[in-house]
C-alpha positions in Angstrom: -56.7 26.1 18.9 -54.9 22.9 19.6 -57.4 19.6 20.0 -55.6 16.4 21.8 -56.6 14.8 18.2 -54.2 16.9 16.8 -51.4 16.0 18.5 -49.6 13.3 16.6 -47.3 10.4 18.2 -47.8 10.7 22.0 -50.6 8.6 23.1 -48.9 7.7 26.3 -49.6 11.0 27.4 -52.3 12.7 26.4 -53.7 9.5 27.5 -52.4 10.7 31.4 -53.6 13.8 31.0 -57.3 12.7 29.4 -57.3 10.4 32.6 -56.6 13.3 34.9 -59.3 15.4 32.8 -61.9 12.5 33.6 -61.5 11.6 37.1 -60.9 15.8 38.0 -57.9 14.7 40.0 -55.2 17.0 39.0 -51.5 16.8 40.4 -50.2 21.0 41.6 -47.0 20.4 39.6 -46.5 18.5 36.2 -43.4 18.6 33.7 -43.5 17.9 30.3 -39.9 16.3 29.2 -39.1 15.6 25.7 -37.0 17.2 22.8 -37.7 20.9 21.3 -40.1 20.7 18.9 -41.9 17.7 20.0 -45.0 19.1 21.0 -45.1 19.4 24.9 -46.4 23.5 24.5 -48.9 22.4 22.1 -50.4 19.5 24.3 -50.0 21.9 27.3 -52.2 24.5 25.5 -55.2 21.3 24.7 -55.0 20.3 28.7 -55.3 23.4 29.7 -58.1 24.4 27.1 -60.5 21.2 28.2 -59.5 21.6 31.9 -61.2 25.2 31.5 -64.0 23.9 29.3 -67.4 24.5 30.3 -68.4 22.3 28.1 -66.9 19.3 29.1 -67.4 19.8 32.7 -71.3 20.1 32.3 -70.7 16.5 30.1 -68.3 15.5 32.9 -70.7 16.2 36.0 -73.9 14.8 34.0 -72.3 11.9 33.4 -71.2 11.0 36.8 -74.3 11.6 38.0 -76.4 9.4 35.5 -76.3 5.5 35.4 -75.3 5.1 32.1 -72.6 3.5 30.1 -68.9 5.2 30.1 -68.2 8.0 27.6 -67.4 6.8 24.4 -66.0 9.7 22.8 -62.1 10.7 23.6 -62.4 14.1 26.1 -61.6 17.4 24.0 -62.4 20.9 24.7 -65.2 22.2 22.5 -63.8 25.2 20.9 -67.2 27.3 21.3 -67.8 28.0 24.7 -66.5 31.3 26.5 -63.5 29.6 28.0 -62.9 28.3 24.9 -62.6 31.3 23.2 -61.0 33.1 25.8 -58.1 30.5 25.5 -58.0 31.1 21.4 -57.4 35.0 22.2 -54.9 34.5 25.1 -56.8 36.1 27.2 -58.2 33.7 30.2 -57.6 35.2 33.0 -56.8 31.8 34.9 -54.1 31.3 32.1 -50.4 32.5 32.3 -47.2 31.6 31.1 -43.2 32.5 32.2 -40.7 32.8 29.4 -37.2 33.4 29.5 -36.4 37.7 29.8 -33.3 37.4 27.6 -31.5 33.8 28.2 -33.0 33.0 31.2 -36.0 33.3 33.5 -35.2 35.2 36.5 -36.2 34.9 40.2 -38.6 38.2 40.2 -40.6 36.3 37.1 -40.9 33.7 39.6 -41.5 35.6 42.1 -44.1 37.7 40.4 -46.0 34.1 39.2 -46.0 32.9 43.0 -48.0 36.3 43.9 -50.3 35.5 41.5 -50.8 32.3 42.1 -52.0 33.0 45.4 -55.0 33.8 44.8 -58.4 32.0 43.2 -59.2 31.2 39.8 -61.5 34.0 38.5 -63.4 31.5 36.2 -61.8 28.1 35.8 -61.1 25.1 38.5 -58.2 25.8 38.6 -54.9 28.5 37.7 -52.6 27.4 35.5 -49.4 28.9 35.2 -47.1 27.4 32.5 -43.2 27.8 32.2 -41.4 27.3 29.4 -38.5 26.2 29.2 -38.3 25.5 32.9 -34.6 24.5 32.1 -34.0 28.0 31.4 -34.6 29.0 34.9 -31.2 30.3 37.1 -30.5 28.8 40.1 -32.4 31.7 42.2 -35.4 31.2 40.1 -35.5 27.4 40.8 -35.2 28.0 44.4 -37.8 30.5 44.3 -40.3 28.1 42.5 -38.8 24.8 44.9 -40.9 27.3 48.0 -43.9 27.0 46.0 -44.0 23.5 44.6 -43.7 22.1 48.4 -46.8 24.1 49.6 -48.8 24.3 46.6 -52.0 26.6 46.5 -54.9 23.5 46.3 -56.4 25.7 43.1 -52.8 25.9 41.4 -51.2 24.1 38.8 -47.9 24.6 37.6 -46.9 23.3 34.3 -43.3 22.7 33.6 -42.0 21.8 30.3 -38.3 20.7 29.9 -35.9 20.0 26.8 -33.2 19.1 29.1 -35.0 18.3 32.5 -31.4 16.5 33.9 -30.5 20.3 34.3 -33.2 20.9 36.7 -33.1 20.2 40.2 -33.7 16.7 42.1 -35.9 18.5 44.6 -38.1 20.4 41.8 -38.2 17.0 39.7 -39.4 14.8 42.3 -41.9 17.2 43.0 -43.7 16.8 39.9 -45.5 14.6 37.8 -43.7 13.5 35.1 -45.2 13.4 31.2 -42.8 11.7 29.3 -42.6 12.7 24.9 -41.1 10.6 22.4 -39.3 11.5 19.0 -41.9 10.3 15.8 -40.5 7.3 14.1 -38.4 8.0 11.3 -41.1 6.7 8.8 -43.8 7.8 10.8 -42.6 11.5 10.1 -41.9 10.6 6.7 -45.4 9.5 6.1 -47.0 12.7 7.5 -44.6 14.6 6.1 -45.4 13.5 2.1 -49.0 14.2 3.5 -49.2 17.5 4.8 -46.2 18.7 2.8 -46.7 16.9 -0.4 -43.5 16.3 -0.5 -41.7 13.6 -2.2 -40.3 10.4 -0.4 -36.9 11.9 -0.3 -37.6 14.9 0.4 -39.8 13.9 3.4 -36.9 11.4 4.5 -34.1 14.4 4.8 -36.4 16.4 6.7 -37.3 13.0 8.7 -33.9 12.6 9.8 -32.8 16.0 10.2 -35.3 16.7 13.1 -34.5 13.8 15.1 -38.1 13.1 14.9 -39.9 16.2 16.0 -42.6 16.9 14.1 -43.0 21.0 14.9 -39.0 21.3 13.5 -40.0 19.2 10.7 -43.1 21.3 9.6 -40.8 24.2 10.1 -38.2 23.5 7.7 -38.2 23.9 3.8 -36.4 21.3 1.2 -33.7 23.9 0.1 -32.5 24.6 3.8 -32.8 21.2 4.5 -30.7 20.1 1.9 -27.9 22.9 2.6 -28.2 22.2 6.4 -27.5 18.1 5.8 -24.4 19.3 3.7 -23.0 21.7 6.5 -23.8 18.8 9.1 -21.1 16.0 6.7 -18.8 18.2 7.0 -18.2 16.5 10.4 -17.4 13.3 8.5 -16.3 13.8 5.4 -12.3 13.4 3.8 -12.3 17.1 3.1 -12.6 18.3 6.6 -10.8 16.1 8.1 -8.1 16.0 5.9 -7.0 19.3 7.1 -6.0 20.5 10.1 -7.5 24.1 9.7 -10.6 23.2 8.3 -11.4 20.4 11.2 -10.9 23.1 13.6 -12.8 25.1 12.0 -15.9 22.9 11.9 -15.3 22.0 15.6 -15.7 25.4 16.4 -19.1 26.4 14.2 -20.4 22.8 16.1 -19.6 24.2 19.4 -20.5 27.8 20.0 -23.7 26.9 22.0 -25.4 24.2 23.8 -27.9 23.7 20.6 -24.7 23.7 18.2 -22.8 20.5 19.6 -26.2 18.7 20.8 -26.8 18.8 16.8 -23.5 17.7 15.8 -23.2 14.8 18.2 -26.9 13.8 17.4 -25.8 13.8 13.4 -22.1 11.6 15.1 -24.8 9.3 16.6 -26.9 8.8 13.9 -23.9 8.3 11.4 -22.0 5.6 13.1 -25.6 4.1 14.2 -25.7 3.8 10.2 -22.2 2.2 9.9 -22.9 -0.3 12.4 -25.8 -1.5 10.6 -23.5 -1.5 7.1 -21.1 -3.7 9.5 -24.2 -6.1 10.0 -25.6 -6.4 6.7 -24.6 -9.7 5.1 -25.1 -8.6 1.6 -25.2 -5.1 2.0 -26.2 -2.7 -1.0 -28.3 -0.4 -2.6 -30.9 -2.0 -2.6 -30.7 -2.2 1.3 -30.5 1.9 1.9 -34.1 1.5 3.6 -31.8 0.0 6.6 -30.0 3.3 6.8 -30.7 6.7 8.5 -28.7 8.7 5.9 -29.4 6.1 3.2 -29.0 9.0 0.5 -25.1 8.7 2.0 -24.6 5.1 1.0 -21.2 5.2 -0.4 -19.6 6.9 2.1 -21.0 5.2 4.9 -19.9 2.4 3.0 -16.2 3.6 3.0 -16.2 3.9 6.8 -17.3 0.9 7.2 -14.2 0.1 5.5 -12.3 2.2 8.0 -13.5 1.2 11.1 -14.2 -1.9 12.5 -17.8 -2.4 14.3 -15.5 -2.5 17.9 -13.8 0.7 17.0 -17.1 2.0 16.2 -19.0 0.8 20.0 -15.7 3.1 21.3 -16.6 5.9 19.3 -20.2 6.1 20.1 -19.2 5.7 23.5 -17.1 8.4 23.3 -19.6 10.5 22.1 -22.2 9.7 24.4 -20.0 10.6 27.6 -19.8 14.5 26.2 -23.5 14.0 25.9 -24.0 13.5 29.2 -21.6 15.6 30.3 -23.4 18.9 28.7 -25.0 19.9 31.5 -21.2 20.6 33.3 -18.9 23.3 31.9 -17.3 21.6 29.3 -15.0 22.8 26.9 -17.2 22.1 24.2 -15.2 23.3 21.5 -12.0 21.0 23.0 -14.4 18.1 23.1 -15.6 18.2 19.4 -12.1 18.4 18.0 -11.3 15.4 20.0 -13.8 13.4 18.4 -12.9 14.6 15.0 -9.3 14.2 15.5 -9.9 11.1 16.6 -11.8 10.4 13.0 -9.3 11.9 11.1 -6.4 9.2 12.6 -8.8 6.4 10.2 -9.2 8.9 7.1 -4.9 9.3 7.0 -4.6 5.8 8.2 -6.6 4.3 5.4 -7.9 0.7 5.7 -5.8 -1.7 4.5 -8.7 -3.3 2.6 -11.8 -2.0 1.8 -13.7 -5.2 1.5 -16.1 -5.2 -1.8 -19.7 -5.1 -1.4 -20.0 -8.3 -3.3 -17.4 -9.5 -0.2 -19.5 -8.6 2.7 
């Protein structure tokens, strides 16, 4: 059972939702936005759990009716009490959540939610009906729920939560109250990670960097995959690949067979030529700097494209890369638009830099 004290790295808002908990002013539509794996479902679960405490809302209502001083202890649900446990087993009755039925979430699941909604909470305050991931939701489905979220049942609350919320409507997002999540610092995660894991430093850096910062994908992943997944990921940089013609189509092609496929491969682009940038603005860069670096464990050959690429050329390339970021959510050719970008790499692998300043140099 998930406790807000156990949610690591997004004070902002669990602190909203404990203020929402406190006053018992709760909004009929929220979305949670962040990146997969962040822990938006989790902290969903803990508002939801302390919302139906019984516990807390006997604390709650004796409180506001004594004259004493403000609560001192953080508001969490108790874990005991028949709501409680109710929530544990998945079985409150005030509880439900819509998932995708195959690659979306249709217009009858809506549907079927809005005829539940309808009608009273059998035990809580209110009904809570969680969807997840509301950006999986087809355009009939969105228009379904748009009916609801602009005459809300007063006892309903609808919880969206959102990897990609640009992809959802400007009439369901402005109808909502928006909880924002935030990728874990890199050291952050690689702190927790050597403590819960008992992993070494380096081991607990790859994973680190590998999950962008989410802490669920993190804790999911094991060293030996992580290691073989960071090597398939190079591939999108390294001499070998792009040395070839077949092979950089190739790669361009395994990076681009899904949404989740090229969002990784521009994220590890991103992160790469973040890293030569900051090789670029070293003054004495070396070894002993790798703390500076995302993939510091790739020091020599961020080194040598540092070499290739000026820090102008690399602003344009970033830029590059952001645009087919932002254009994801149109119908891209995302296949064409990955080779670009390594065709675009591979001109400064053949080209070669006509000197590779020394370290000793820089």
């Amino acid at each position: 059972m998930p406790f807000f004290r156990d949610i690591i790295g997004q004070d902002q808002g669990v602190r909203i939702l404990r203020a929402f908990l406190e006053r018992e002013q709760y909004p009929s539509a929220l979305l949670f936005s962040g990146g997969a794996g962040i822990g938006k479902r989790t902290t969903a679960h803990a508002f939801a759990e302390a919302l139906f405490c019984r516990a807390f809302h006997d604390a709650n209502g004796k409180a506001k009716n004594a004259i004493e001083k403000p609560r001192e202890n953080p508001i969490e649900p108790c874990g005991a009490c028949l709501s409680c446990r109710k929530m544990i087993d998945h079985n409150h009755p005030d509880f439900s959540i819509v998932e995708p039925d195959g690659n979306t979430i249709k217009v009858d699941q809506i549907r079927a939610m809005e005829e539940k909604i309808i009608f009273k909470p059998l035990e809580g305050p209110r009904k809570i009906i969680l969807i997840d991931p509301a950006d999986k939701m087809n355009i009939a489905a969105a228009n379904s729920l748009l009916k609801t979220l602009e005459e809300p049942p007063s006892h309903a609350m609808i919880i969206l939560i959102a990897s990609r919320p640009a992809s959802l409507p400007e009439t369901i997002l402005s109808r909502c109250q928006k909880v924002y999540f935030y990728p874990l610092s890199q050291a952050r995660l690689q702190s927790i990670l050597m403590e819960k894991k008992g992993w070494t430093s380096e081991e607990a850096l790859l994973l680190a960097t590998l999950s962008d910062g989410r802490l669920g994908e993190a804790l999911s992943m094991e060293v030996e995959s992580a290691k073989a997944l960071e090597k398939e990921r190079y591939t999108l940089v390294s001499e070998e690949t792009l040395n070839h013609h077949e092979t950089l189509f190739e790669v361009a092609t395994q990076f681009s067979h899904d949404k989740d496929a090229l969002e990784k491969a521009l994220s590890y682009l991103m992160g790469w030529f973040r890293d030569v940038l900051v090789f670029h603005s070293l003054r004495h860069p070396g070894e002993n700097c790798a703390s500076q670096f995302v993939f510091s464990w790739r020091y020599q050959e961020l080194s040598q494209w540092a070499g290739r690429m000026s820090p102008e050329a690399v602003w344009t390339f970033l830029e590059d890369v952001h645009k087919i970021q932002m254009a994801q959510n149109r119908n891209i050719n995302k296949t064409l638009s990955l080779e670009t970008l390594l065709l675009q790499l591979r001109e400064k692998v053949i080209a070669r830099p006509v000197m590779v300043r020394s370290l000793s140099e820089k």
